[in-house]
N, CA and C atoms as a LAMMPS dump frame, in Angstrom:
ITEM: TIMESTEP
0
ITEM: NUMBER OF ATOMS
525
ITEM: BOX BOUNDS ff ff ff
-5.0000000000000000e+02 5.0000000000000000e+02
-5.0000000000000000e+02 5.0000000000000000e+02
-5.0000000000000000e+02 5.0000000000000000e+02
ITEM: ATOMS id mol type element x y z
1 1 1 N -157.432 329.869 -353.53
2 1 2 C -157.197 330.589 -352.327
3 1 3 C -158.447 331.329 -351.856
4 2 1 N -159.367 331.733 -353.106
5 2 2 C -160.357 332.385 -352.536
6 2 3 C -160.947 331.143 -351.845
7 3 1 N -161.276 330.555 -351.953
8 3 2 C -162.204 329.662 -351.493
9 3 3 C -161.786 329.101 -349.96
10 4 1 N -160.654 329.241 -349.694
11 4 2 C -160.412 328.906 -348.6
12 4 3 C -160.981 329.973 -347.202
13 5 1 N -160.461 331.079 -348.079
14 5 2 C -160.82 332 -347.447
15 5 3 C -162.474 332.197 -347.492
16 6 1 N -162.836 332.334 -347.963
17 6 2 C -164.274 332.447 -347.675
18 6 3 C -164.882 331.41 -347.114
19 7 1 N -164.38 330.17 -347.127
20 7 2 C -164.753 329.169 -346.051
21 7 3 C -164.562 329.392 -344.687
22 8 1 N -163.079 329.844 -344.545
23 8 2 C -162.909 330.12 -343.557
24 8 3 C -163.723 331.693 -343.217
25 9 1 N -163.922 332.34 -343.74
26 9 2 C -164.527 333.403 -343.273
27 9 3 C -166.156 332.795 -342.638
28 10 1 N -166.977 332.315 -343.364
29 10 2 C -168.168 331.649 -342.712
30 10 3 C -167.664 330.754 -341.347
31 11 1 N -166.732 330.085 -341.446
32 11 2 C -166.909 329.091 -340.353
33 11 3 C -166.55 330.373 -338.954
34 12 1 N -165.85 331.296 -339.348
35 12 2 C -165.526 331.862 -338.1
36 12 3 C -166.987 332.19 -337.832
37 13 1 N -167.866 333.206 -338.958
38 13 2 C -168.89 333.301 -338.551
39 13 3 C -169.959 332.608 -338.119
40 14 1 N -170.277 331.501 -338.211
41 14 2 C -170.948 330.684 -337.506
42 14 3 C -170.396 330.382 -336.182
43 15 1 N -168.667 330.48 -335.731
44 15 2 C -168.618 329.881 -334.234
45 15 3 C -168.942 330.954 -333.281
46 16 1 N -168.81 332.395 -333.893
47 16 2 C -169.118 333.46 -333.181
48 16 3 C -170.464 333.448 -332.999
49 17 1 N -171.247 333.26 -333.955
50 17 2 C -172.889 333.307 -333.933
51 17 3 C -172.941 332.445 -333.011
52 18 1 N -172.606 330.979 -332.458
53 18 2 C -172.775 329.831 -331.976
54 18 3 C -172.033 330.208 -330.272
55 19 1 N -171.167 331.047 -330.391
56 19 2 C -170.305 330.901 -329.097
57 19 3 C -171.606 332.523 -328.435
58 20 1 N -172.004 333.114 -328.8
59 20 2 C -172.669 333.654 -328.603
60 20 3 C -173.837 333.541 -327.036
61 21 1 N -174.493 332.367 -327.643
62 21 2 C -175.725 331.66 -326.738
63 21 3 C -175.342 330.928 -325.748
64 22 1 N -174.011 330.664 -326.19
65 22 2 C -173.298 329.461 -325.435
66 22 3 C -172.917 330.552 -324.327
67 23 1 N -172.544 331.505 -324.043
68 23 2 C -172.288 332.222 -323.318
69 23 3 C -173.247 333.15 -322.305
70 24 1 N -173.786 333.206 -323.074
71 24 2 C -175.534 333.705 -322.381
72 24 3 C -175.823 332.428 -321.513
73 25 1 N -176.214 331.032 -321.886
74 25 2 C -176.088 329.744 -321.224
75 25 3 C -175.001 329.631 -319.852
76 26 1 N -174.519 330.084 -320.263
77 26 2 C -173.547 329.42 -319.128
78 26 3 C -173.571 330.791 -318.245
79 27 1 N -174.171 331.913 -318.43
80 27 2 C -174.88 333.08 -317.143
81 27 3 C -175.899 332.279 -316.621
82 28 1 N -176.824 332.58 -317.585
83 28 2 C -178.17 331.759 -316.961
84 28 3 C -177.453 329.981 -316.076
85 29 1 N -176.596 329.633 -316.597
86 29 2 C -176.676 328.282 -315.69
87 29 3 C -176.042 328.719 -314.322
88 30 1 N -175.285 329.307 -314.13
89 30 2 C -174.631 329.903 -313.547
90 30 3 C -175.57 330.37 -312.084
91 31 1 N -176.222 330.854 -312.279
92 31 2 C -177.116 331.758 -311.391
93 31 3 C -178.436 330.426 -310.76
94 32 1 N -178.583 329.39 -311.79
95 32 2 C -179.286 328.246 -311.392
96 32 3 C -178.384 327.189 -310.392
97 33 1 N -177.195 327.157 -310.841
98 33 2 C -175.917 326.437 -310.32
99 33 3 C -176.447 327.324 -308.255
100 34 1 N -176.454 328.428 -308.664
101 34 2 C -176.422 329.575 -307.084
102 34 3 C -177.789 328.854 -306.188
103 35 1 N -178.852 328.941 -307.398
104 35 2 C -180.129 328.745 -306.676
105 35 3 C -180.055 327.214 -305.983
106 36 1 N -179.697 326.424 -306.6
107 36 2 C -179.552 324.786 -306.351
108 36 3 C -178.644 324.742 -305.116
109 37 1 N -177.704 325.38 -305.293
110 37 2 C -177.094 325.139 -303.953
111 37 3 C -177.469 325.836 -302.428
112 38 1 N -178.368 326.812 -303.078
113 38 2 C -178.785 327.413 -301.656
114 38 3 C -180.18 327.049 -301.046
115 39 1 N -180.451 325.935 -302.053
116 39 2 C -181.74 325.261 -301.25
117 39 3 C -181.271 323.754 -300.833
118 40 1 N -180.039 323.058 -301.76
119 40 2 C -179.477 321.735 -301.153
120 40 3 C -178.751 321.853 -299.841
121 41 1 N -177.812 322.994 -299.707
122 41 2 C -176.846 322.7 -298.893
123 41 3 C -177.617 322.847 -297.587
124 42 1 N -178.333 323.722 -297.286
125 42 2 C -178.884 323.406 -296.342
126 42 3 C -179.456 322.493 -295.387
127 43 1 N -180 321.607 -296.207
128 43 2 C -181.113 319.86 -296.171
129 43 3 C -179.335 319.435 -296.083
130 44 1 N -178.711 319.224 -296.659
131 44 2 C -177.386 318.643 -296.814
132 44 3 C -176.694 318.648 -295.311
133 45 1 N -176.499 320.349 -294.772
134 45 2 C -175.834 319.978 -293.737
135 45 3 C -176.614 319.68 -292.578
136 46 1 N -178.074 319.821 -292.919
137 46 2 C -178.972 319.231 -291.266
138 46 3 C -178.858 318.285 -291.34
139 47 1 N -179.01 317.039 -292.556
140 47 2 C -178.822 316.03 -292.926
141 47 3 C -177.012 314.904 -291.917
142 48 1 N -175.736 316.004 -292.076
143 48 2 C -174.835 315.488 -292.012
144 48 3 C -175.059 316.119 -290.107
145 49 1 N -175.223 317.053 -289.744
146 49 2 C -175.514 317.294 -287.964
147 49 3 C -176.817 316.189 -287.435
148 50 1 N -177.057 315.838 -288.124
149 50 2 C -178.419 314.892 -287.353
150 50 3 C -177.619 313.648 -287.122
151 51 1 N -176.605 313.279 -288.589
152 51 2 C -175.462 311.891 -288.371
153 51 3 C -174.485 312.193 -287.224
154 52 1 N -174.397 313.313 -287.014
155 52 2 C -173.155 313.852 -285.865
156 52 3 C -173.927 313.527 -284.596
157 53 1 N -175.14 313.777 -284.047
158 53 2 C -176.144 313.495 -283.197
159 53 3 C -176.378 312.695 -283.069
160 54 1 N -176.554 311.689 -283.831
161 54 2 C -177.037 310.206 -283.649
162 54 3 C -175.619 309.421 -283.054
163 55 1 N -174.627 309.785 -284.116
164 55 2 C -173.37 309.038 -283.655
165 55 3 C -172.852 309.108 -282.123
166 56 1 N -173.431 310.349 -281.765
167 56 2 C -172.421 310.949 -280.083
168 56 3 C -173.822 310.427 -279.272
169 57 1 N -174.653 310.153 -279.594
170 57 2 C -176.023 309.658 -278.574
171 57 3 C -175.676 308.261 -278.856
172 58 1 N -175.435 307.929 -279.517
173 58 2 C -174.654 306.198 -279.64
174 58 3 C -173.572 305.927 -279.025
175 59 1 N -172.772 306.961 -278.901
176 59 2 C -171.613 306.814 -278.27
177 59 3 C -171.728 306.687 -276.661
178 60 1 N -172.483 307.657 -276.135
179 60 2 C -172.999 308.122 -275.079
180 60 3 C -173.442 306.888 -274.398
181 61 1 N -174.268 306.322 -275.185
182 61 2 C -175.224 304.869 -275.024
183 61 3 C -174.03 303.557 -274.376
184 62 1 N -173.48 303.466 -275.791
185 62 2 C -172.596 302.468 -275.664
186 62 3 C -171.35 302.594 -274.248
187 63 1 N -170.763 303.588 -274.229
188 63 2 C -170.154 303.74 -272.842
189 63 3 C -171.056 303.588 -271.336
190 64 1 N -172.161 304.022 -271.352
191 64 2 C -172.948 304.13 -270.748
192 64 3 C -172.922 302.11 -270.498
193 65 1 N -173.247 301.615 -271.447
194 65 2 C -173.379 299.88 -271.15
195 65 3 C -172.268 298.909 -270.56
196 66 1 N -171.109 299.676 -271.431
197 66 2 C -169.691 299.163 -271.048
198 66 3 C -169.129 299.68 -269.273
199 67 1 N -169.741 301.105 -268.882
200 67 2 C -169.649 301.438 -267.752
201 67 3 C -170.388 300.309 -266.379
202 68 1 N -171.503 300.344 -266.774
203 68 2 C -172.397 299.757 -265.981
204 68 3 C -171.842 298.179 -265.829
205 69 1 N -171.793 297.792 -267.24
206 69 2 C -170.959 296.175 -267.119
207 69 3 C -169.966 295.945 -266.232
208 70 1 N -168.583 296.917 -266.469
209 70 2 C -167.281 297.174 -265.872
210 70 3 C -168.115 296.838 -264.361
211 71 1 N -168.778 297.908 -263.932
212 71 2 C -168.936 297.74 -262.575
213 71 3 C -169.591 296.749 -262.165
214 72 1 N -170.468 296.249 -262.486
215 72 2 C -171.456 294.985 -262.215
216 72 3 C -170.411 293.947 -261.876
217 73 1 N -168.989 293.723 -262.897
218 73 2 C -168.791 292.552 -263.073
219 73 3 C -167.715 293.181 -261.419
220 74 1 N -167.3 294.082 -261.142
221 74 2 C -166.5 294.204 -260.133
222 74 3 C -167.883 293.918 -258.67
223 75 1 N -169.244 294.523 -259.45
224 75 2 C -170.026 294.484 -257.679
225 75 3 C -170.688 292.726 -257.709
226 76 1 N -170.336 291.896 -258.252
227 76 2 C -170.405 290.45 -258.513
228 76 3 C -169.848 289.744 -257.536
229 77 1 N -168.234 290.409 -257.178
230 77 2 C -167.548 289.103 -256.437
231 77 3 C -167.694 290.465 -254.614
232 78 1 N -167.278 289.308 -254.003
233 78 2 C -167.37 289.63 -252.381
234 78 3 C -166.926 290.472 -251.618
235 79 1 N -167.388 291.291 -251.026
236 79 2 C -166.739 291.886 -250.639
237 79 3 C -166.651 293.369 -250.853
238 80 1 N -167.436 293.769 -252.067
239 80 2 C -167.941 294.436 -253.242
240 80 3 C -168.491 295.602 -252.17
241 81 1 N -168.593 297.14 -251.875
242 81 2 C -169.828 298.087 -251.92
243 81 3 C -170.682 298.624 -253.006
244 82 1 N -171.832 298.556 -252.793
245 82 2 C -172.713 299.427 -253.603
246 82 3 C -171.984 300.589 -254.364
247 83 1 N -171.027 301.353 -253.279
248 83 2 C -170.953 302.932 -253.103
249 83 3 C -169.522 302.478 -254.178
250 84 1 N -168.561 301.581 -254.349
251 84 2 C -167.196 300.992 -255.126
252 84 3 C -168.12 300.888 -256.372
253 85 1 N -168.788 299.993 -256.294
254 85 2 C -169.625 299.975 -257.697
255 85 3 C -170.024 301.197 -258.627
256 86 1 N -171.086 302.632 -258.136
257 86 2 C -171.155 304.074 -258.834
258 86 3 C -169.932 304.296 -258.743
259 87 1 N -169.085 304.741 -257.837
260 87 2 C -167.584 305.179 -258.316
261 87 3 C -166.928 304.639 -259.389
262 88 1 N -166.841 303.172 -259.65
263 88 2 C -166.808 302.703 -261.033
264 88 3 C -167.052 302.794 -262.509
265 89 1 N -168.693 303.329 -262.029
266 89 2 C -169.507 303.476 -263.357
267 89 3 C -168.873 305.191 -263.393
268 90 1 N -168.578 305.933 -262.466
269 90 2 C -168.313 307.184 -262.778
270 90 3 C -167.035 307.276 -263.167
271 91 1 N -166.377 306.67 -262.771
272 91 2 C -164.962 306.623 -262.831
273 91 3 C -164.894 306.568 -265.068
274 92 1 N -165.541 305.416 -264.985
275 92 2 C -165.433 305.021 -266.959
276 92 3 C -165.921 306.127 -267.223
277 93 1 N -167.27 306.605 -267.003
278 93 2 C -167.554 307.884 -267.578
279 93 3 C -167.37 309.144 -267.681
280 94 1 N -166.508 309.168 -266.74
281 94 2 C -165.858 310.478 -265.882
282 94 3 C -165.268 311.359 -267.623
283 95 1 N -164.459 310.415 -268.78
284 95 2 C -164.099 310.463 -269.29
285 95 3 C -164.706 311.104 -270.547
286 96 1 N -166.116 310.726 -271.066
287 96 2 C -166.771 311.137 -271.715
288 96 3 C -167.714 311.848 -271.685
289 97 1 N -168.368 312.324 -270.158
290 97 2 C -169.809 313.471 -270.234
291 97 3 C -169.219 314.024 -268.834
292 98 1 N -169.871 314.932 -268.173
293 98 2 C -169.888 315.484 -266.879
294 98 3 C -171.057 314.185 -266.342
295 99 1 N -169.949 313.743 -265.318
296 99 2 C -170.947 312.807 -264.591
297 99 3 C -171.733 313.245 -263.284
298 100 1 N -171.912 314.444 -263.35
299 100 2 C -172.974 315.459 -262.488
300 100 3 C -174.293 314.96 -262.903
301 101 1 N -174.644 315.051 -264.349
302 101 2 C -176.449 314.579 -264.827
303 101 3 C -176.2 313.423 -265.031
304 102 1 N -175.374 312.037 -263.843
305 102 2 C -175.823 310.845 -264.094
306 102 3 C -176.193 310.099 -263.136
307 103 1 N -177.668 309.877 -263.496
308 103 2 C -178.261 309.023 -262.176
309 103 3 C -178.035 307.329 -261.908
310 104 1 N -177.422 307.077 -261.1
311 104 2 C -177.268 305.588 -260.83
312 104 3 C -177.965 304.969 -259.631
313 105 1 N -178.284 303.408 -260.157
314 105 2 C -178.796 303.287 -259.309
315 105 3 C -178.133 302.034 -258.755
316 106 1 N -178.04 300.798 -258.083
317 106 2 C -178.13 299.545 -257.724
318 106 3 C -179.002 298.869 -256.9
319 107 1 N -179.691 298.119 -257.512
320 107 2 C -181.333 297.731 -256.925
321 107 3 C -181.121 296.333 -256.973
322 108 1 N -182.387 296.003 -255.687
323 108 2 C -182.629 294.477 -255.974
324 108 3 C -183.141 293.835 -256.67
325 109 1 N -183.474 292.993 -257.564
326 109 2 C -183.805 292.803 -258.747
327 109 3 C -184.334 290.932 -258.568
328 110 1 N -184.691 290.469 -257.327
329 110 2 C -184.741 289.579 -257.107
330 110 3 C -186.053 289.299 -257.443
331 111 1 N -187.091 290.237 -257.349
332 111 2 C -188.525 290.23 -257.701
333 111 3 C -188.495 289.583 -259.105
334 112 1 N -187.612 290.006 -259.852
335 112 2 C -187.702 289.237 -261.239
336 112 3 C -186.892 288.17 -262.124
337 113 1 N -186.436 287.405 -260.632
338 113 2 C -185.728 286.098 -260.229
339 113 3 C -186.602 284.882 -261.186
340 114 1 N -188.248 285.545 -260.868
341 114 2 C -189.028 284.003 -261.5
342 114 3 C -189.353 284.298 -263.093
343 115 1 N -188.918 285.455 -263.534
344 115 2 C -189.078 285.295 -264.718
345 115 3 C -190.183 286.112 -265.255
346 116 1 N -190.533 287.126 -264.348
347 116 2 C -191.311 288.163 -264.502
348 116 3 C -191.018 289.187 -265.499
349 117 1 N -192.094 290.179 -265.71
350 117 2 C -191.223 291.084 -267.073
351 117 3 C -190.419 292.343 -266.228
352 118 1 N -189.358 292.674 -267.332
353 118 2 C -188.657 293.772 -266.337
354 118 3 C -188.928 294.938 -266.279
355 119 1 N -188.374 296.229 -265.644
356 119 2 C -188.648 297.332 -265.805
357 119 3 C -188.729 297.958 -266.943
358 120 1 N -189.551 298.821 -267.338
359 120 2 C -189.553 299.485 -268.038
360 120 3 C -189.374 301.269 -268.071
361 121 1 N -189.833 301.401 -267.079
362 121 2 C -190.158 303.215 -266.951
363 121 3 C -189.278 303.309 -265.83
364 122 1 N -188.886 304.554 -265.697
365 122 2 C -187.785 304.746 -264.333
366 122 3 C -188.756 304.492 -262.929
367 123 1 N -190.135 304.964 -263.364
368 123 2 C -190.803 305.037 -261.386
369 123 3 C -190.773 303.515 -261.398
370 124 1 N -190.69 302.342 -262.402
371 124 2 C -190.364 301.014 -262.181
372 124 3 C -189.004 300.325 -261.401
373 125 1 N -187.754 301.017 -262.321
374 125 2 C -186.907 301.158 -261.523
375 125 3 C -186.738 301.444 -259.931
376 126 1 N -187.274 303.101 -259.903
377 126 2 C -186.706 303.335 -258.566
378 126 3 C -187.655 302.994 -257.582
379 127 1 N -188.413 302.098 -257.831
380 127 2 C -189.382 301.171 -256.986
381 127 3 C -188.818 300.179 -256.478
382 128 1 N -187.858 299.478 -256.902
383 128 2 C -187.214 298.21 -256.508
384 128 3 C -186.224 298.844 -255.622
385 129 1 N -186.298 297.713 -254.566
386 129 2 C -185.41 298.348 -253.278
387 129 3 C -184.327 298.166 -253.504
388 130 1 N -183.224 299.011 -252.677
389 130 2 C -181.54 299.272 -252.921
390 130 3 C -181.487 297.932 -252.233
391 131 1 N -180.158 297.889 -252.233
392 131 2 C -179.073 297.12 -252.295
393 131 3 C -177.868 297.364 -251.817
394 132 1 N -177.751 296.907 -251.02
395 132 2 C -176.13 296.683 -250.536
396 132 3 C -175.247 295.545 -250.331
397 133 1 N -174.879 295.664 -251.711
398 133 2 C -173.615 294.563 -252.134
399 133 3 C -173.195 293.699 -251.248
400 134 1 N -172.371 294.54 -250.112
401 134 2 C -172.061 293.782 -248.916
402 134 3 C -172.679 292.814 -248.544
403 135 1 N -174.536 292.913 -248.006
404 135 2 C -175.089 292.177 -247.704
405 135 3 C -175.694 291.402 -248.078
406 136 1 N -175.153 291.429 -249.576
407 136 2 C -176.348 290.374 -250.783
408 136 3 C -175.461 288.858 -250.435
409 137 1 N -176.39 288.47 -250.91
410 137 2 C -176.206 286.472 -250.459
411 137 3 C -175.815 286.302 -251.76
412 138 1 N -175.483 285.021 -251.896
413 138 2 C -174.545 284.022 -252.701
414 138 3 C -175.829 283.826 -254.306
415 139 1 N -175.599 284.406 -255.512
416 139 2 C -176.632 283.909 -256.192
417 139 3 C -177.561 285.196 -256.368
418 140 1 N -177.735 285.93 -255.507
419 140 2 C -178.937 287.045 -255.55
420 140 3 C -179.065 287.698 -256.9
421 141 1 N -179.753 287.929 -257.642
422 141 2 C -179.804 288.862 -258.314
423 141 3 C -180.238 290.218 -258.164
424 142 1 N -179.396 291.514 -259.1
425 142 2 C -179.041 292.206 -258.857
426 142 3 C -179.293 293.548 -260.176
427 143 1 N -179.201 294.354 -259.863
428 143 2 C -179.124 295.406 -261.211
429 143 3 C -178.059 296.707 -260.977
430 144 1 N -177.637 297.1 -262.364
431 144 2 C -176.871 298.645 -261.718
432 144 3 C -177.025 299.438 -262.964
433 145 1 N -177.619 300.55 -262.46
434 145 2 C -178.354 301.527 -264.089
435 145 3 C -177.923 302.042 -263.86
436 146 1 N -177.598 303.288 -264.81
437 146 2 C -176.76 304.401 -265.14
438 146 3 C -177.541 305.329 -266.554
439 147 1 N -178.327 306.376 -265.965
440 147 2 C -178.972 307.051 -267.157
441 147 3 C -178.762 308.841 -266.841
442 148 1 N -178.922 309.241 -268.393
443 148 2 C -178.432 310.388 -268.764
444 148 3 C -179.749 311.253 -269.559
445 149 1 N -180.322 312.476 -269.049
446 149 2 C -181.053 312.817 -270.258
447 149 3 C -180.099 313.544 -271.188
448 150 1 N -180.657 313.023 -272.59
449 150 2 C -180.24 313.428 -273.684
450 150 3 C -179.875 314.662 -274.048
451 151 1 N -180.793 315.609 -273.402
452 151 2 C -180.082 316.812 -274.008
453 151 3 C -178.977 317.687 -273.041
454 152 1 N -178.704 316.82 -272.065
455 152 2 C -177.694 316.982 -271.078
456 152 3 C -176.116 317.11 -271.261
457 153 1 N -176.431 315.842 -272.292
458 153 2 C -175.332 315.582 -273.247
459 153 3 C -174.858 315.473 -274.402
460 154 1 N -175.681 316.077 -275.274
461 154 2 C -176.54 316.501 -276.59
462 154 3 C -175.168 317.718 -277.156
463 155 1 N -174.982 317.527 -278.087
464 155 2 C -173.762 318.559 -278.714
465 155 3 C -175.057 319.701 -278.907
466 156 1 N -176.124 319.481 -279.339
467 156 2 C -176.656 320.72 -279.383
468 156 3 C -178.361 319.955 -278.746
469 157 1 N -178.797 321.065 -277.936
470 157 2 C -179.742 320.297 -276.751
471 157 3 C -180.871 320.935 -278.208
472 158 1 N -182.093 319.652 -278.139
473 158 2 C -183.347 319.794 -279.264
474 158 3 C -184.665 319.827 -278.152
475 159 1 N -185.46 320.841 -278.71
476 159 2 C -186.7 320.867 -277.693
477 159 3 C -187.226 319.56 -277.759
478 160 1 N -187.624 318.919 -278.875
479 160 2 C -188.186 317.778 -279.76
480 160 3 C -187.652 316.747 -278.54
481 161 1 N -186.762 316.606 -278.095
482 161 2 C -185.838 315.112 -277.641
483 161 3 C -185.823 315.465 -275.843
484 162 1 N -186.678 316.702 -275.142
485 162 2 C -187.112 316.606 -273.927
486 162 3 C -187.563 315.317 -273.136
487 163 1 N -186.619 315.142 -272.105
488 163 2 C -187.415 314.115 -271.275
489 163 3 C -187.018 312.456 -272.042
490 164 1 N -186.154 312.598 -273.045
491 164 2 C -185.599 311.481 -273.934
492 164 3 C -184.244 311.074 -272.867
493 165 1 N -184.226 309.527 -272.184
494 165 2 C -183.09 309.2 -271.576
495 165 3 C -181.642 308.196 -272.214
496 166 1 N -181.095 308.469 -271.987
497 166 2 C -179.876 307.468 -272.609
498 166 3 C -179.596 306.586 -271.968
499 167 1 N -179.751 304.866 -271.165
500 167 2 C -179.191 304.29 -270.527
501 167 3 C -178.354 303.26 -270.307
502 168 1 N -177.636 303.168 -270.135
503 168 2 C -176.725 301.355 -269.422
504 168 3 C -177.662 300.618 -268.543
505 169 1 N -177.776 299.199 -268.341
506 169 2 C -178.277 298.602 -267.626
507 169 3 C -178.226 297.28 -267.22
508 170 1 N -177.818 296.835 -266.422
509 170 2 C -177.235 295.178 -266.636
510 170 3 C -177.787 294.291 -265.771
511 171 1 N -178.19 293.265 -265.085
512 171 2 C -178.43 292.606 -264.337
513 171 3 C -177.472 291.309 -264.69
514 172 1 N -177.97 291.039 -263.22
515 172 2 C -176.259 289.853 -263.137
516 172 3 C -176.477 289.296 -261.555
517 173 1 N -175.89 288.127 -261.524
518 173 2 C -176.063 287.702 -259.909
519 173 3 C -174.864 287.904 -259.164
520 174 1 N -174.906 287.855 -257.929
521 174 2 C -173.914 288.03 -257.217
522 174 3 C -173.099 286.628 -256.786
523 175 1 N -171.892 286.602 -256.729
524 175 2 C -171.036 285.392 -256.925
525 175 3 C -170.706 285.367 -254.942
């Protein structure tokens, strides 16, 4: 019996000696656990708002293409106004941004009938002369843009992304 007991008397003393450090450890981790998270979470959540930004400027984009299409394919057949056509593109978008900061255009686009390169910069764009549907001929080609600056419609507007545009843009002939 002695022997049990004095076994057992050491082993307690060793888990106390042992639970000791282990406890000191787990302060000290504790306070490292604090530091780690207050330098990750940060990077973490700019990280997950930059995916929130990208996704709604994609979104923005993509309606923006589907808008412009919708209308193109309505300013295609006869009979068509210019002015039916933006009401169109505003009409789809009406839904997703304030369509106050959206500039549209419908241009002639016949200059690049032979296969020329297309616009690139807006003073390219709004160089090509308007258009009125009504009076376009059988075949003509045609364009109808629809652009947004970014931080117009930006969940949170970035100095960095000034002067950055979002657009739809389609060309298509007239039927």
């Amino acid at each position: 019996m002695s022997y049990s007991l004095s076994r057992r008397a050491t082993s307690l003393a060793f888990t106390e000696r042992a639970r000791s450090p282990r406890r000191f450890a787990s302060r000290t981790r504790a306070g490292a656990t604090t530091i780690e998270l207050a330098l990750v979470l940060p990077i973490y959540l700019l990280f997950v708002f930059v995916l929130f930004q990208i996704g709604h400027a994609l979104m923005i984009s993509n309606m923006m293409n589907a808008a412009v299409r919708n209308a193109a394919g309505l300013g295609a057949t006869e009979g068509v106004t210019s002015q039916q056509v933006e009401d169109r593109v505003l009409q789809t978008l009406n839904s997703t941004l304030d369509t106050d900061q959206v500039t549209l255009m419908v241009k002639n686009a016949a200059a690049y009938d032979t296969g020329a390169g297309l616009p690139e910069t807006e003073a390219e764009y709004a160089a090509l002369p308007d258009l009125e549907l009504v009076d376009a001929v059988e075949r003509q080609f045609f364009l109808v843009r629809a652009s947004v600056e970014y931080n117009d419609v930006a969940l949170l507007s970035l100095p960095f992304m000034d002067g950055v545009q979002l657009t739809g843009v389609i060309y298509i002939r007239h039927e």
